[in-house]
Structures are given as C-alpha cells and as structure tokens.
C-alpha positions as CSV (number, residue, x, y, z in Angstrom):
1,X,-36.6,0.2,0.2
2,X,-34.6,-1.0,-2.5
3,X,-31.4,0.9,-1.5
4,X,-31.9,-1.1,2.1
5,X,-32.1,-4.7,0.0
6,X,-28.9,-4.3,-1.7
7,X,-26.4,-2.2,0.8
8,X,-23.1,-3.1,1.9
9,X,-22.2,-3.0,5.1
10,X,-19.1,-3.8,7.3
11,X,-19.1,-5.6,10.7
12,X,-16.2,-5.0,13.3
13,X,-15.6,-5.5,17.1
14,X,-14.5,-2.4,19.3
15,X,-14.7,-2.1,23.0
16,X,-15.6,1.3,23.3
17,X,-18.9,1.7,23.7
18,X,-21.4,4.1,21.7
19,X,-21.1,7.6,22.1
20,X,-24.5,8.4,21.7
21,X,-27.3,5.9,23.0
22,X,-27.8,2.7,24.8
23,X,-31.1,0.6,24.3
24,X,-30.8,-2.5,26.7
25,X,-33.5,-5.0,26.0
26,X,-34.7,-7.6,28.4
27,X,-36.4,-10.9,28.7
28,X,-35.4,-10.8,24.8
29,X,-37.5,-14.1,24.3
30,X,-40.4,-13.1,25.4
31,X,-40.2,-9.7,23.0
32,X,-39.4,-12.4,19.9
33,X,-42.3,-14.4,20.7
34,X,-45.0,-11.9,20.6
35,X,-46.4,-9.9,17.5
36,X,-44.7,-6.9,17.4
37,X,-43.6,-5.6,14.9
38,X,-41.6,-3.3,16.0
39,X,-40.5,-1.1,18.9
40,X,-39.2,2.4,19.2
41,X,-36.9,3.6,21.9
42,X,-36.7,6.8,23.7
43,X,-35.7,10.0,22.1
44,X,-32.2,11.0,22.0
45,X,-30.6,14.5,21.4
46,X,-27.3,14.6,18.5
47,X,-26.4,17.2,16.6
48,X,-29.4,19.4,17.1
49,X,-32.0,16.9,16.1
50,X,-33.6,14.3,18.1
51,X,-33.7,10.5,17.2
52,X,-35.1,7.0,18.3
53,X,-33.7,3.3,17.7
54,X,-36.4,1.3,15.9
55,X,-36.0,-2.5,16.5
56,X,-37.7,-5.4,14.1
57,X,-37.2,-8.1,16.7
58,X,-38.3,-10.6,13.9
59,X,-36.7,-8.9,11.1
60,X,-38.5,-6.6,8.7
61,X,-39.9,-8.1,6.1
62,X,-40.6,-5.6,4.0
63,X,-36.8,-5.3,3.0
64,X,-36.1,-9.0,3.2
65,X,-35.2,-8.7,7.1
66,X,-36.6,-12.1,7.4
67,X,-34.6,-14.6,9.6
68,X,-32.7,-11.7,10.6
69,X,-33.2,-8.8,13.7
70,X,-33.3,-5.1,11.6
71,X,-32.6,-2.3,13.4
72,X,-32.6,1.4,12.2
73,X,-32.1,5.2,13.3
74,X,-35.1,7.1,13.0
75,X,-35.3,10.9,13.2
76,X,-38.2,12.1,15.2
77,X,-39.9,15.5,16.2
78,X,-39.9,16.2,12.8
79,X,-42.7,18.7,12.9
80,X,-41.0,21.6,13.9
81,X,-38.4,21.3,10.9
82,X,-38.8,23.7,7.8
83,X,-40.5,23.2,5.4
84,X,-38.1,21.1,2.7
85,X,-35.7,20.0,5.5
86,X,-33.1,17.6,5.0
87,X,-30.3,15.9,7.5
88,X,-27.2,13.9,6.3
89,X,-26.1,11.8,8.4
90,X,-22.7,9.5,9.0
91,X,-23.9,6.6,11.8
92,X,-23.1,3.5,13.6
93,X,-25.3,1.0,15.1
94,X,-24.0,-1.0,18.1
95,X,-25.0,-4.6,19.5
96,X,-23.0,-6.1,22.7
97,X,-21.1,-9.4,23.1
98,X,-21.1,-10.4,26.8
99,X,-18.3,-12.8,25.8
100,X,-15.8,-10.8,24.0
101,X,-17.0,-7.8,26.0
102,X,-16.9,-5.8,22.8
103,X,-20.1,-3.8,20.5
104,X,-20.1,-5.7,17.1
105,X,-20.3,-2.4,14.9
106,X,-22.3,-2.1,11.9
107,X,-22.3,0.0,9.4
108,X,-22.3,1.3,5.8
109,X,-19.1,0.5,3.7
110,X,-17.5,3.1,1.7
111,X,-18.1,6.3,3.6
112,X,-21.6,6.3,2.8
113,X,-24.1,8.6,4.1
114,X,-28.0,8.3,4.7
115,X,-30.0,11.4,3.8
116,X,-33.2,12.2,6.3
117,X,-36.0,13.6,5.1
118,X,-39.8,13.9,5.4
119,X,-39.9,11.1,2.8
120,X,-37.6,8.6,4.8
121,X,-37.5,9.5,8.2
122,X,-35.5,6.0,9.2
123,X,-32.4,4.7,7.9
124,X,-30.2,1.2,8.8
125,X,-29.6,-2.3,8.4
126,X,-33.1,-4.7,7.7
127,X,-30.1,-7.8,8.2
128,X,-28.6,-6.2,11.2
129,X,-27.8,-9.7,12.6
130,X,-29.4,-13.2,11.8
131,X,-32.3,-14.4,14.3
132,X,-30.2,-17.6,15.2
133,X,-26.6,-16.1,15.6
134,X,-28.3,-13.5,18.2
135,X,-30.3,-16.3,20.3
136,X,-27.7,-18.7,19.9
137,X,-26.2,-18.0,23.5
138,X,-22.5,-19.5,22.6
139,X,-21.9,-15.9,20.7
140,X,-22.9,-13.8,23.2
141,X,-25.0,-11.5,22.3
142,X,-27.7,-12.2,24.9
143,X,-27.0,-12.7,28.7
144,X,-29.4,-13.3,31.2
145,X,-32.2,-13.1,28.3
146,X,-30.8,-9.6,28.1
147,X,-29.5,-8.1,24.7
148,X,-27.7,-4.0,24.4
149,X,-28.1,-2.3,21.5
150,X,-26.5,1.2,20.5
151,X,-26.2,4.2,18.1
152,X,-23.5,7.0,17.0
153,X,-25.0,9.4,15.1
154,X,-22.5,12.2,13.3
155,X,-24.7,14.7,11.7
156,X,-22.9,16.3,8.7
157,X,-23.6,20.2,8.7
158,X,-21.8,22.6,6.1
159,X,-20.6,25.6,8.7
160,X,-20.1,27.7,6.5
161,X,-16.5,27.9,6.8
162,X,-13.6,27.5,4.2
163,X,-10.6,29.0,2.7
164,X,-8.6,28.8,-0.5
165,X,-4.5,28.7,-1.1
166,X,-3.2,30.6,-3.6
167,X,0.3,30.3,-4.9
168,X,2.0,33.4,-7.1
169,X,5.1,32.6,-8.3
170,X,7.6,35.0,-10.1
171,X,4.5,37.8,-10.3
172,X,4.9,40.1,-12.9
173,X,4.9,43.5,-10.7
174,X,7.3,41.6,-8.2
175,X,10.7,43.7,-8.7
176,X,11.3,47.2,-6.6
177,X,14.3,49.3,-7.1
178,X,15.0,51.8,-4.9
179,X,17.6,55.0,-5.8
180,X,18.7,56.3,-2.4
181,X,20.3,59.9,-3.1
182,X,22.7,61.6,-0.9
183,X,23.3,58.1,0.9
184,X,26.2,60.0,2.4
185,X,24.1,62.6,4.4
186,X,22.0,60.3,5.8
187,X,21.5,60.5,9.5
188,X,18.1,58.2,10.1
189,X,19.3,55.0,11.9
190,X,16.6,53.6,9.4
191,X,14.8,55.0,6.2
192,X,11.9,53.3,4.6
193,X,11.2,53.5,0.4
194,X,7.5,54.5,-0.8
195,X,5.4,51.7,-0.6
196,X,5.2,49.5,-3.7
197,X,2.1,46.5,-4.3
198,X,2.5,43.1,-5.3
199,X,-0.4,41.4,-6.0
200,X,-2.5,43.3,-4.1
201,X,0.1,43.1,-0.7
202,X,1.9,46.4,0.1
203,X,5.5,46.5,0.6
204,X,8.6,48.7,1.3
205,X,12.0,48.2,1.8
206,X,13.9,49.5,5.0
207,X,17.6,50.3,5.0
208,X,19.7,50.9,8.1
209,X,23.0,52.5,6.3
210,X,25.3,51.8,9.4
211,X,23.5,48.6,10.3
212,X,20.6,47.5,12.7
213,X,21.9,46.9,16.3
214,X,23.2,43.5,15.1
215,X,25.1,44.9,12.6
216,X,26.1,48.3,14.2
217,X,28.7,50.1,12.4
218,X,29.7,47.1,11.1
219,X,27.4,46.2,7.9
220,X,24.2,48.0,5.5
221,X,21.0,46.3,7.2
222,X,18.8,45.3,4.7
223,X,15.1,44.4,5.1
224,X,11.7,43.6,3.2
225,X,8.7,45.1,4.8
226,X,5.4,43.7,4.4
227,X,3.4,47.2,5.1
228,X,-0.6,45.8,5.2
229,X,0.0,42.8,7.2
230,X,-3.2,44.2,8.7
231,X,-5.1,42.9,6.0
232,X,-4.3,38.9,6.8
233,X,-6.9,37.2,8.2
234,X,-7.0,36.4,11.7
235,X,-4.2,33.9,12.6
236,X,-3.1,34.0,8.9
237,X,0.2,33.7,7.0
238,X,1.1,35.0,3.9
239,X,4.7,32.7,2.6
240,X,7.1,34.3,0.8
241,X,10.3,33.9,-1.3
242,X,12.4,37.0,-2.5
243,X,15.5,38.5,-3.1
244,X,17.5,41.4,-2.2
245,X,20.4,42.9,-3.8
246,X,22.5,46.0,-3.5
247,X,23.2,46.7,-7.1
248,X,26.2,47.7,-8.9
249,X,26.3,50.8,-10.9
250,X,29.3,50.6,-13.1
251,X,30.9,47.2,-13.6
252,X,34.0,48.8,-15.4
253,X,33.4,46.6,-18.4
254,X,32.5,42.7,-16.5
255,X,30.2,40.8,-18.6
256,X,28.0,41.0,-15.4
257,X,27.5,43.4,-12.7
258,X,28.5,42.0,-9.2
259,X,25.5,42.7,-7.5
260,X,25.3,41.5,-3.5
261,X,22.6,39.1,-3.8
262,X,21.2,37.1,-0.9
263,X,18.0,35.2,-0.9
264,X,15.3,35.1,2.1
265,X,11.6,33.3,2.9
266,X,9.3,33.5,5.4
267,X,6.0,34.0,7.0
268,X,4.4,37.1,7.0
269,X,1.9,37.4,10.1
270,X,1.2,39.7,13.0
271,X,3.7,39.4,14.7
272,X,6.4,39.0,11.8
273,X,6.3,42.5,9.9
274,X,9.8,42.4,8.1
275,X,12.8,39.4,7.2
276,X,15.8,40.5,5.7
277,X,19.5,40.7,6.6
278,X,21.4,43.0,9.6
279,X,24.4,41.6,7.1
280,X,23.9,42.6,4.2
281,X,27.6,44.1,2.8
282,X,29.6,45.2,5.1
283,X,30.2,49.0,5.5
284,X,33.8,48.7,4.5
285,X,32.9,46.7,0.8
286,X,30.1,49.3,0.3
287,X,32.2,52.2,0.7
288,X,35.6,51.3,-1.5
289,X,35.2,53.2,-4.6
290,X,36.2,50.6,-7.1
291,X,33.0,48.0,-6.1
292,X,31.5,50.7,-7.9
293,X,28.1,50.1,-4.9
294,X,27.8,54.3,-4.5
295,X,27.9,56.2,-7.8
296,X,27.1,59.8,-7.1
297,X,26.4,59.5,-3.8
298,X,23.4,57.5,-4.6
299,X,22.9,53.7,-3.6
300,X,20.5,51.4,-5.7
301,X,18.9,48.2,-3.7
302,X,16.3,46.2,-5.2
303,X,13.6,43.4,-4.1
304,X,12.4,40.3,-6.7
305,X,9.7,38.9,-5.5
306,X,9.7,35.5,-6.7
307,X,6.9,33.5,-4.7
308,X,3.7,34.2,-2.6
309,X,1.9,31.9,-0.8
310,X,-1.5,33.0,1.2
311,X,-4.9,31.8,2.1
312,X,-8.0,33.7,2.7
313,X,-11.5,32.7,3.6
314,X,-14.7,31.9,1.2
C-alpha cells in the first residue's frame, strides 16, 4: 500500500455535484464512535462495471489513515470478469460543504490513473480529510450530524479506433502531361485524359475546349479530377495542392516557355470530385498562332502535384 502512503493528490471546491454516486451518511457520530472499521456502500453501475464506496470512518491504519477519514472506490462483482482482467480507471471522490454549498474534490495530481485488478480491487485516498477538520462543524462538512460523500468514475477503454495523417509533398510520380491531338475537331463539351496514380490516388484531367458553362465560349475550362474518391473513408478528406498549366510548344527562342500556370488546393471528398479553373486562358489567347499554345493542332496541359494530405484509419 505503499503507492497509497506517498500519493499526491489535489483538493478543489466545485458546485456541481458527482456524476456518478451519492453516499449520504447520518448520525456521523455515532458511526465514529463504534468499531467499525469500515463500511461499503451500495453498488453502482459506470462504464460497464459495477463499484462500491468504501469508508474508513476512523482512518485506515494500515496506510497511515490515522487521524484522518479514508475513503476509496472499490470494484465489485468481480467474479464474472475474465480470467486476467484489468480496468484503468480516471476518478474523483466527492465530500459536501453545507456552508460553501460546494463538493470538496479529491483527487490524484498529474493525470494519474489507478489500475483495478484481482490483486487490488480498491483504489483512493487513506488521508481523504483529517478526523477534526470533518467534525469540526465551523467547515461544514457535517450538518445535522449528517455528512455526503461522492464518486466520478471515468473508465478508460481503448475502442479500438484511430487514424494516422500522412503528408506527401512534391511526390515523385506527381506530374501528368496530356497531348490532346486534333484539339480543333473536338466536339465533346468535355473530354477526360487516361487515368494517371499518385501515390496510390487516381487521377485525370478534364478539359472543356470552349469552356464549362461559366466560361462558355469565352475561356479553355481546366480541371483536376480525383477519379477513386470512392476509396476515402467515410466522412474523409484527402488535401491537396497542385498545378495546372497549358504548356507552350515553341517559345520562338525565350529563355523560358510562357506556360499559363495557375495554382489550386482543396479537399477532395464525396461530394467534391474535381477543383480547377472555368478560366483557364481564354479562347482568344489560346487560339492566336504566335502564343505558340496549339502546334499541330495538338494542345499540351499538364498537372504537378505538389502536396497530399489524407488520413486513413488503424
């Protein structure tokens, strides 16, 4: 009971009271003048076991409770456990003061937490609160020769449940080029490239050559597909940052091509399938000969991939 000697635990006022169980106690002389040792309340149901408050009214001397009321959680109806069982356990034990009407709360410091098992089936505080601060009746712990104890009990079970973020930035298979040939013959409102994988996320890239119906007639619509989006998880996202250019096939001797760059992010869910631009050029900039866009009567668009951001579960 060593652990029980040397513990340190915190006291604070609150004027909720416990959550969990109330133990009133009456005629609270009388029980400090007999020979009990100790008394065990009723059972109480919390997180799928049951428990009991155990009260040393005149301390328990066994871990230097003397001069002192002790008063611990016990775990009970043990016997129908398995065999080997353990329950960690997070808990609060509650006394009332009539004066301040408010539970003095004790408990461990430090985010501790008490272990159950068939070896120590009770767990608290031998030096709960000394004999004469309790009896003394200017603190007001006892009125009417009445005293209210109480417990919260939070039992710590792993459910099993977890996921892990993964962040992939600049992948190595993240850049898609795309040579559309006979752009000029086209007569889809849309067309859609082959399906290309990043990091084990399908994607494609969708072109509308005379614009989506934001950009009708007006402007190349531009957009990045993600095509597996069915293989999120439920109510999952996947982040991510890319880029989108129609490239330039013949920069007539610049130092560097003037690709139409823009940059996009987003989340990638159900109900988000694409993100791109309606904007992307305009129809008239595509189509003059000396931006050098259309060589052959084939276009050239391309997707970097630069970041990907996802969780999954373990």
């Amino acid at each position: 009971m060593a652990d029980e000697k040397l513990q340190a635990i915190s006291r604070t006022l609150r004027s909720i009271q416990p959550a969990h169980y109330l133990f009133r106690v009456e005629s609270m002389s009388v029980l400090l003048d007999t020979s009990i040792e100790k008394y065990e309340s009723g059972s109480f149901e919390v997180g799928g076991y049951k428990w009991r408050l155990c009260l040393y009214p005149n301390g328990n001397k066994k871990s230097d409770g003397d001069g002192h009321i002790s008063l611990y959680l016990v775990i009970s109806d043990t016997q129908n456990l398995p065999l080997g069982w353990e329950v960690t356990v997070s808990f609060k034990l509650f006394v009332f003061n009539h004066i301040h009407e408010e539970y003095l709360t004790v408990q461990d410091t430090d985010g501790k937490v008490r272990h159950f098992n068939v070896m120590k089936t009770q767990c608290g505080f031998a030096q709960f609160l000394p004999l004469d601060v309790l009896t003394d009746p200017c603190n007001g712990y006892l009125m009417d020769d009445s005293c209210i104890f109480g417990a919260e009990v939070f039992v710590i079970k792993y459910s099993g449940k977890g996921e892990c973020l993964s962040m992939i930035k600049e992948p190595d298979d993240g850049t898609f080029t795309w040579m559309i040939e006979n752009f000029s013959r086209l007569k889809q409102e849309a067309i859609y490239s082959e399906i290309f994988t990043v990091k084990d996320f399908k994607w494609k890239l969708v072109v509308y050559p005379k614009g989506n119906y934001k950009a009708k007639n007006k402007s190349l619509s531009l957009f990045l597909e993600l095509a597996n989006r069915g293989t999120l998880h439920h109510q999952r996202k996947l982040y991510t940052e890319f880029e989108l250019l129609v490239k330039e096939q013949c920069n007539g001797g610049h130092v560097k091509p003037s690709h139409v760059k823009l940059n996009g992010q987003t989340w990638f869910c159900d109900s988000i399938k694409d993100w791109g631009f309606s904007n992307m050029i305009s129809l008239s900039d595509l189509k003059d000969k000396s931006n050098h866009f259309i060589l052959n009567d084939t276009l050239i668009v391309e997707a970097k991939i630069m970041l990907m951001m996802h969780s999954k579960n373990i």
